[in-house]
N, C-alpha and C positions, 0 to 999 in steps of 0.2 A: 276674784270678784272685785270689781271698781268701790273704793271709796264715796260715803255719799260726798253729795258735793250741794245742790242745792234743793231746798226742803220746799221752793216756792211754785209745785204745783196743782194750782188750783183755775178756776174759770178763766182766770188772764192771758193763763200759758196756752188756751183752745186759741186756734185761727182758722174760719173759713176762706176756699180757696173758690169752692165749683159748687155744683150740684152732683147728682147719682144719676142722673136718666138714663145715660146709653150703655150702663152697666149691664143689664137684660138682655138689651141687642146685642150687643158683642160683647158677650164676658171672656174669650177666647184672647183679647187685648189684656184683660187684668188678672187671669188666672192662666194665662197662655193653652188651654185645651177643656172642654166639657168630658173626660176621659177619665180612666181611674186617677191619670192624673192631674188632671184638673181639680178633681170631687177632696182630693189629699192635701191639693196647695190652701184650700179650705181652713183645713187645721194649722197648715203652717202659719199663716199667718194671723190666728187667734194664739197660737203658742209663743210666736215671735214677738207679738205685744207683753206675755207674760215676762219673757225671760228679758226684754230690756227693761223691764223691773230691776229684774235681778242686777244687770248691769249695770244698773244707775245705783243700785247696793239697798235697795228698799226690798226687793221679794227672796228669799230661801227655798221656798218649795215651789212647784208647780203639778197638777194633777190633772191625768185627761183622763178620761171616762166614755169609752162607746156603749152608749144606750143602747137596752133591748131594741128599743122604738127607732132605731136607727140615725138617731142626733147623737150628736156628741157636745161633750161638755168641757170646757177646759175653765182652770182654779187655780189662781196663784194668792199666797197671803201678804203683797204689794201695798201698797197704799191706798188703790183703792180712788175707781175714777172720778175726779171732779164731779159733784152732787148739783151745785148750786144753778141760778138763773143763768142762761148765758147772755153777756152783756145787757143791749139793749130791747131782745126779746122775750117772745112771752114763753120762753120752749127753755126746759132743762139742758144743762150741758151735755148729760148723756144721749139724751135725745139728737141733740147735734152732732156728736161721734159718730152714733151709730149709725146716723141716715144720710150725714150728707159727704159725700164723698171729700179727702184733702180735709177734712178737719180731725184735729187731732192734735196732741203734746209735743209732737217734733216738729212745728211750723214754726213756732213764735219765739223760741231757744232759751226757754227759761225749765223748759219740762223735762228735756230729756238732752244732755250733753251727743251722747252716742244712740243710735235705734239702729237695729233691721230690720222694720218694720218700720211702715208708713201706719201710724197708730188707729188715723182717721182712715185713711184708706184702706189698709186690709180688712179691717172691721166692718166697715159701711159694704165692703163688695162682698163680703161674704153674708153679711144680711141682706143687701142685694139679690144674692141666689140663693137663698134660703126661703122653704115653707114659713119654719115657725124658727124665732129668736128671741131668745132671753137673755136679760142680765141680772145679775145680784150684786149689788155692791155694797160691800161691809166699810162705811166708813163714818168718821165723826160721833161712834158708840151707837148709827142707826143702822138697821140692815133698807135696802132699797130695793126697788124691784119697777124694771121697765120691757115692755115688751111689744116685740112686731109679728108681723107676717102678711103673707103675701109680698115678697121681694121690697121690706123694708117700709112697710104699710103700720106706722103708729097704732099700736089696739089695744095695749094701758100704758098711760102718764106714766112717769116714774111714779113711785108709791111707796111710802114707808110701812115695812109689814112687820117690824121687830124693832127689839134693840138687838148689840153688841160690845163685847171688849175686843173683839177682831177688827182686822182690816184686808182688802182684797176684793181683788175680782171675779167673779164664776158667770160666763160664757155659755149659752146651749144654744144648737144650731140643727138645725132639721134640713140638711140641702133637697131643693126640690128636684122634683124625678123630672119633672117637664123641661129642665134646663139639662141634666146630667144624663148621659149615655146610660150610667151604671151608679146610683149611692150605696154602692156596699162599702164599706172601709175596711183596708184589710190591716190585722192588729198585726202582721210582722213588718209592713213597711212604717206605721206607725214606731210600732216599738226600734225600731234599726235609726230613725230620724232622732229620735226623742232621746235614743243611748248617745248620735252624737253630738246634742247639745250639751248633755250634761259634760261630757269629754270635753266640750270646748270650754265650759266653764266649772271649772275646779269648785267642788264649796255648794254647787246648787243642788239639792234634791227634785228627781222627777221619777214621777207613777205614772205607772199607767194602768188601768182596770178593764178588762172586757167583760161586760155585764151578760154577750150574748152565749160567753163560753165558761167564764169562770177563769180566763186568767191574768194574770199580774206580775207584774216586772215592775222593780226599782233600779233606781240606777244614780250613783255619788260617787263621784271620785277627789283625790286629795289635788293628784299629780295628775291632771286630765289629757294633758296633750302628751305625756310623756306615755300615758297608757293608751293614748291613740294611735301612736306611733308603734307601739309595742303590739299593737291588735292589728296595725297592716302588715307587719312580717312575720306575724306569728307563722309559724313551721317554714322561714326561712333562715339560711343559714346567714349570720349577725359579721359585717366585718366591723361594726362601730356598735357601742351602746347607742341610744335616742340621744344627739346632742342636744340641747333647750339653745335656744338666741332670744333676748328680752332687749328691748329699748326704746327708743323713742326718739322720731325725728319728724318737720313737718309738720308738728301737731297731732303726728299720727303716734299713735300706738301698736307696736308690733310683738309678735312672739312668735316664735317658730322654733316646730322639731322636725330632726331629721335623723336618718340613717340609713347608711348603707350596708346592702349584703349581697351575698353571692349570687344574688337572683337577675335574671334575663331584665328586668322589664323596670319601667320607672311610675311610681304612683303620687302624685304631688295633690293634696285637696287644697284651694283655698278658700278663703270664710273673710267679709266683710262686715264685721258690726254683728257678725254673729249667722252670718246670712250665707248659706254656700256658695260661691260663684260656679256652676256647671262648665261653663264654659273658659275662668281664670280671669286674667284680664291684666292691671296693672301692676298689684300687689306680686300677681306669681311670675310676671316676667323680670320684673325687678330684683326678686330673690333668685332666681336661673342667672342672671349677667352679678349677683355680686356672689355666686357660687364659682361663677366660670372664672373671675378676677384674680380669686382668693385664692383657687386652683393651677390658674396658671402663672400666679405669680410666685409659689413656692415652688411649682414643678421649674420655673426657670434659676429662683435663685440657688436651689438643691442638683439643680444639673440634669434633673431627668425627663424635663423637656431641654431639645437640645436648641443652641440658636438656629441649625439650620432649619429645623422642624415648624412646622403652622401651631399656633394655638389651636388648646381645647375650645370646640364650643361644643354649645346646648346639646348637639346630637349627642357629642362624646361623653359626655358625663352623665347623660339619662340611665346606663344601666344598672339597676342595684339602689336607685336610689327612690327614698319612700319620704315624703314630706307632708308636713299640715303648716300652710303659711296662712298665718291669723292676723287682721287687723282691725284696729276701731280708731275710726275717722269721725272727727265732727261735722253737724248734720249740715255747715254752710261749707265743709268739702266734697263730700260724696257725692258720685256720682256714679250710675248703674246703666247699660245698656238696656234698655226695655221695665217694663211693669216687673215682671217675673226676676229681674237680678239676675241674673246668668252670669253678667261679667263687668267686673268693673272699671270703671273707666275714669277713677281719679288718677291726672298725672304726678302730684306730690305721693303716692303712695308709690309708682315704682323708684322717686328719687330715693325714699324714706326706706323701704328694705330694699333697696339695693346696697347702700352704705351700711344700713347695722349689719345685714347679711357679710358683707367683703370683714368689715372691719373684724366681728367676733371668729368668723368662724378661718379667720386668717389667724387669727392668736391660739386656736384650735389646732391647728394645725402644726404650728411649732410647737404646744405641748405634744402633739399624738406623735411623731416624727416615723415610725415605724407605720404605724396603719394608713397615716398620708401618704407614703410610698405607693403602699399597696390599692389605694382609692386612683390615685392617677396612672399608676399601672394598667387596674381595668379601663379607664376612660381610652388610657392610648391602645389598650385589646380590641374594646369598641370601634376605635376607630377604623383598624383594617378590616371586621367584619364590616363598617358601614362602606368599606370602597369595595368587598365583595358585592353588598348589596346592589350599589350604585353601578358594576360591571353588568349584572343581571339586568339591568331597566338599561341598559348603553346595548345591549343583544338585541333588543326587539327596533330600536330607533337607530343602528348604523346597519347601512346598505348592505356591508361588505358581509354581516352575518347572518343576512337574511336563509339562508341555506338551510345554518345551524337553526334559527329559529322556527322554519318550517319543518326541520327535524321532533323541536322539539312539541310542534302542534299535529304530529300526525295522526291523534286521537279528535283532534278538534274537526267535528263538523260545525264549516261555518254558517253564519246568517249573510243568505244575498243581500239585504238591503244595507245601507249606506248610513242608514239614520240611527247614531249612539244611543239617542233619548230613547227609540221606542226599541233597539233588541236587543233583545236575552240571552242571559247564558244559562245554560242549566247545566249543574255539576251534577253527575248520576251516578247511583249508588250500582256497580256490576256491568259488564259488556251485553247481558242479556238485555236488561232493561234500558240498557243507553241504544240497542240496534232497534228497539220498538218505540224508543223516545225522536231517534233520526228517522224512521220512517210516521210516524206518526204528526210530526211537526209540523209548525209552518217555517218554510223554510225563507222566506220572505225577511222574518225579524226575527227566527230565533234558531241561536246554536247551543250542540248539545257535544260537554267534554265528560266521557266516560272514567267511572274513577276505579280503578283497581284496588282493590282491599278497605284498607283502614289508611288515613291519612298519617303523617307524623306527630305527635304532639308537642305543638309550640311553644308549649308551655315549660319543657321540661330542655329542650333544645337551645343550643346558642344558635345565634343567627347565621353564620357561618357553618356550619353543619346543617340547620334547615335549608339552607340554599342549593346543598348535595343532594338533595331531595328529589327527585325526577316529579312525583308527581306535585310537588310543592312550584316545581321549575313551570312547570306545563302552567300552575293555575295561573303563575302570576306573568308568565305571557301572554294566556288569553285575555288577559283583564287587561293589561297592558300601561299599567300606571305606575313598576315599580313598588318598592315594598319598604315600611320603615320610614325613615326619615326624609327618604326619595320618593315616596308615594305623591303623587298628584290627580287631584280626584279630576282634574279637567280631561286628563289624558285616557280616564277610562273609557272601555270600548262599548259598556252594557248600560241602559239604564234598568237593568235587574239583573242581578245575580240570585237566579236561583237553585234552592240545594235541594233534592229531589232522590230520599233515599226511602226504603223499606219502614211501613210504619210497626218496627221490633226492634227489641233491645239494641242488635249491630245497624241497624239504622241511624237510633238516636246517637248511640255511640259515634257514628261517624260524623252527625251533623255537630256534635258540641266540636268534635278536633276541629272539622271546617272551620267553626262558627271562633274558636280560642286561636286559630290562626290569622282570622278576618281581624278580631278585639285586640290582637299583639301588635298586629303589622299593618293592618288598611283599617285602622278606627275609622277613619273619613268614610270609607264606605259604607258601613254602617250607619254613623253621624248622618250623613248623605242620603238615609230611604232608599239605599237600592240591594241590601241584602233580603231573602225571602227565604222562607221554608215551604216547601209545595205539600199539599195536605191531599196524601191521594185516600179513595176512601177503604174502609176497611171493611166492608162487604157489600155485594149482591145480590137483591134478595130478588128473586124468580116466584113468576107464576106457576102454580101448580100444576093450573087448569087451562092456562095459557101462556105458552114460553116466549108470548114477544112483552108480554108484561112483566117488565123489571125495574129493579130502585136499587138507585149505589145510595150506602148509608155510612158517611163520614164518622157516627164517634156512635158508642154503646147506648147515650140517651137517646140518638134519636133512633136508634133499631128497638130498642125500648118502645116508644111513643108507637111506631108504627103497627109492632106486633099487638100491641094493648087495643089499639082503637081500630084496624082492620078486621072485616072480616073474613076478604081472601088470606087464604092458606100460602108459603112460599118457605122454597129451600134455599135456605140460607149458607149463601159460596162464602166463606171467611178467607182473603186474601192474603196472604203470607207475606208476598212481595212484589216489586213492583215487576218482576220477570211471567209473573201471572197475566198480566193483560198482555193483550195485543196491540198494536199499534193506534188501532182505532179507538179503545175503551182505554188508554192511555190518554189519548189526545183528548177523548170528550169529560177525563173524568180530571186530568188533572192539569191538560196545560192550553185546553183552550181558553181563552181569557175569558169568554163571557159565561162560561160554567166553572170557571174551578177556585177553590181555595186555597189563595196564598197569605203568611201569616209573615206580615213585617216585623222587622226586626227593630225596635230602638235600647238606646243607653239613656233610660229614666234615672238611674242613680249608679254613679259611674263608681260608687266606693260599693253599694250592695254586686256589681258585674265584675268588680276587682274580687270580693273576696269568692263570687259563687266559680271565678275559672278557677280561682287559686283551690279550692276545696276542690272540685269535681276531676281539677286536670290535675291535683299535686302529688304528695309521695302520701300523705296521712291518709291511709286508708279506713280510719277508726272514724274520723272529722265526715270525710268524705261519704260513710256510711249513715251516720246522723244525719247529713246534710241530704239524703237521699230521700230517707225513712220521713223527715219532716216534710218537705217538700214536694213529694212525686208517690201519685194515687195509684195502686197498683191494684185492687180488690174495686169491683162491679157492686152496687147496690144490693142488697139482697132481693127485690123487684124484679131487677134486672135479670138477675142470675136467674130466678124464676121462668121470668120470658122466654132465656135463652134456650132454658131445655126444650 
């Protein structure tokens, strides 16, 4: 936790910048989606305003709370927001926070040193799209109370309704249904967020209550990034303890943990001011080139890179290696790609860890002398798997192997048209269902590569051995962009890959191996919006009394609703797989475009999709059964079950 540092804020430290109007029209600019995730970014950044409390060394705890009534409430015991007149007008300073967009304690740099959060701005836009919003603020021994609605529509003054010996702020939020797809909030992405703040901040206590279920999670740690690090490779096998990197350059502030182990794959989170960056930015390329320095510069003075040999880079040293690069920048450095913070884009931050990065973890490395070995060992392993891979993506692009590469697409029926953006590929689960998927197509924009068995899992595979893969070889032909660190999404040949298997257990099974090979190797495609899952239905229900009257019924509620409120009779076909249809009820049910459903695929939180491969695809079959049992609904309503008879 940050030392305080200055005690002076109160109405001076408010600065107005704009107004709030076109928050309503396009909230999709300030929350980046009206979607589950949009409705979440909601809390983040009422959460965000608490914890740079904490940072600035004024809050200890923070409490969120999902209401029965479906608002949420978040409570930190901070300082507690400036009360008084603002300036020159006749309107409280909370009242100004909370409704006009750009005002807020991090403007005028006496309020808050470091934020991740824009204090005026997340605040104002989340009242903005909120029904009803309340504040409570506990400060100067009086409790306060100011309240909106209608997207930020004043409907009580602030008002003193108490005293107190507290201090702090308490937040309630109602997000409105007319702006959101969906306000349901769900308490495990809540609770997965809120675990890793407190991880990023050693010292702070957070709760969280679901009023609608009854449950409750705390969450404190001492050594928080060292137990971060420790919960990314948990059930992997450890070639380093969690090394810690602390210092300071630039103005910035840095800390970083890392370690490597025997595992395939490389997981690095960064965090600005507390803030995740999804997409990295300066901080984590910064820390990757003073890893790569530190690296190659003992691998040359120790002899085990040779002179005649190229430098390690970034590709080589990705395997096994698990990182959380953290930094806090002051509010007149920072700077974020977009509303949402994705990625950072101050350049003093990649000078600032890249230096403490080289400099510490190069003194690391003359203590460790034995495991330094072995760290640039795998990097130079890595590398001949990455010239296997790169031989792989050189087969589909030189003349001379075209042979071999129509060898290896002899499965592939292709799509006549010419146009990448509009055709398909559809991966098919079995020969049966792939000869009714080829005749049933259009063949115009979509081809169809039948898959034999179960894929390999990538998970568990070095990449060099996946590449021996025959059916792994075929995918990554037809896709034709290469794999790993050679992958190029421009070179792909689909604008949709879709995966197209049996809706039962060896179905899903097949699609997670697909889907852990796509997440390993072609993230971009993913990233990208062109991965899908085809949702064929799971029965047809026939007329009794008339057998040209029939209804495909995609999921159990709605065969449910049907059988409830009809009152023709019908025999219900339960489809086993997709080798059951024909070519024709194939095409209408699941790959014509203007009748079927496909379910996109995105990476909303790339540390919850790092841990659900590592659990569903790893060796912990105990983790993995948990992880099943919570997640994945295997028993029918008791309604339902009724119907079914």
């Amino acid at each position: 936790m940050s030392e305080k540092k200055d005690l002076s804020y109160n109405e001076d430290s408010i600065q107005v910048l704009e107004g709030l109007d076109a928050v309503r029209k396009r909230p999709g600019m300030y929350i980046g989606s009206t979607d589950s995730r949009g409705l979440h970014h909601l809390v983040w950044e009422i959460v965000d305003n608490s914890i740079d409390e904490a940072l600035a060394g004024f809050a200890t705890e923070i409490q969120v709370v999902l209401e029965k009534n479906g608002s949420v409430t978040v409570a930190d015991n901070g300082r507690g927001v400036p009360t008084g007149q603002y300036r020159d007008t006749n309107q409280s300073t909370p009242e100004i926070i909370f409704s006009v967009l750009h005002a807020g304690g991090k403007f005028g740099g006496s309020g808050y040193k470091t934020s991740g959060g824009l204090h005026g701005v997340g605040s104002s836009v989340v009242n903005a799209l909120s029904k009803k919003f309340k504040v409570q603020i506990n400060r100067d021994n009086q409790v306060f109370l100011i309240k909106f609605e209608k997207g930020g529509k004043l409907s009580q003054p602030l008002t003193v309704i108490g005293q107190t010996k507290t201090t702090g702020t308490k937040v309630n939020f109602l997000p409105d249904e007319e702006i959101f797809s969906t306000t349901k909030f769900s308490f495990s992405t809540i609770s997965e967020r809120l675990k890793e703040s407190a991880l990023l901040n050693s010292g702070l206590k957070i709760k969280l209550r679901d009023e609608r279920s009854d449950k409750e999670v705390e969450y404190f740690f001492e050594d928080g990034l060292i137990e971060f690090v420790k919960e990314l490779t948990e059930g992997q096998k450890p070639i380093t303890n969690p090394i810690l990197i602390r210092g300071a350059a630039e103005e910035i502030e840095i800390e970083i943990c890392l370690r490597y182990t025997e595992d395939y794959n490389e997981t690095i989170l960064g965090f600005a001011n507390n803030v995740k960056t999804t997409d990295g930015g300066t901080h984590v390329s910064g820390f990757r080139t003073g890893l790569i320095k530190a690296l190659n510069e003992y691998g040359r003075a120790s002899n085990l890179i040779k002179e005649k040999d190229r430098k390690l880079d970034s590709t080589d040293i990705k395997e096994g290696l698990s990182a959380i690069v953290t930094v806090k920048i002051p509010e007149n450095l920072i700077q974020y790609e977009g509303q949402t913070k994705g990625k950072l884009g101050t350049s003093e931050a990649k000078t600032a860890t890249e230096s403490i990065t080289n400099q510490h973890f190069s003194f690391w490395l003359q203590e460790n002398k034995t495991i330094a070995v072995m760290i640039i060992e795998k990097a130079l392993l890595a590398r001949r798997a990455r010239e296997e891979a790169r031989k792989a993506r050189q087969a589909i692009r030189d003349s001379k192997n075209k042979s071999k590469t129509r060898g290896m697409l002899g499965k592939l029926t292709p799509a006549q048209g010419k146009d990448k953006n509009r055709n398909e590929l559809f991966l098919v689960e079995g020969d049966s269902a792939g000869g009714s998927a080829k005749s049933g197509r259009d063949r115009t924009f979509q081809a169809i590569l039948p898959l034999r068995g179960k894929v390999i899992n990538a998970e568990k595979t070095k990449l060099i051995d996946l590449l021996k893969n025959e059916e792994i070889n075929t995918i990554i032909t037809a896709i034709g962009a290469g794999i790993g660190s050679d992958f190029d999404i421009d070179d792909v040949n689909y604008g949709k890959v879709v995966i197209m298997t049996d809706a039962d257990t060896d179905g899903a099974h097949i699609q997670v191996l697909l889907l852990t090979f796509f997440f390993r190797y072609m993230k971009e495609l993913i990233q990208n919006h062109k991965v899908y899952l085809a949702l064929p239905p799971l029965y047809k229900l026939t007329s009794t009394s008339k057998r040209s009257d029939f209804y495909y019924v995609w999921d159990e509620q709605e065969l449910a609703k049907i059988l409830k409120t009809s009152k023709t009779k019908y025999e219900i076909q339960r489809y086993k797989g997709l080798g059951e249809m024909n070519a024709e009820q194939l095409w209408e049910t699941t790959m014509d475009p203007q009748k079927r459903k496909l379910i996109l695929l995105t990476i909303e939180d790339a540390l919850a999709a790092e841990k659900a491969f590592r659990t569903l695809m790893g060796d912990d079959a105990e983790k993995r059964k948990d992880w099943i049992e919570e997640n994945v609904k295997f028993t029918l309503e008791d309604e339902q079950i009724e119907l079914l008879k």
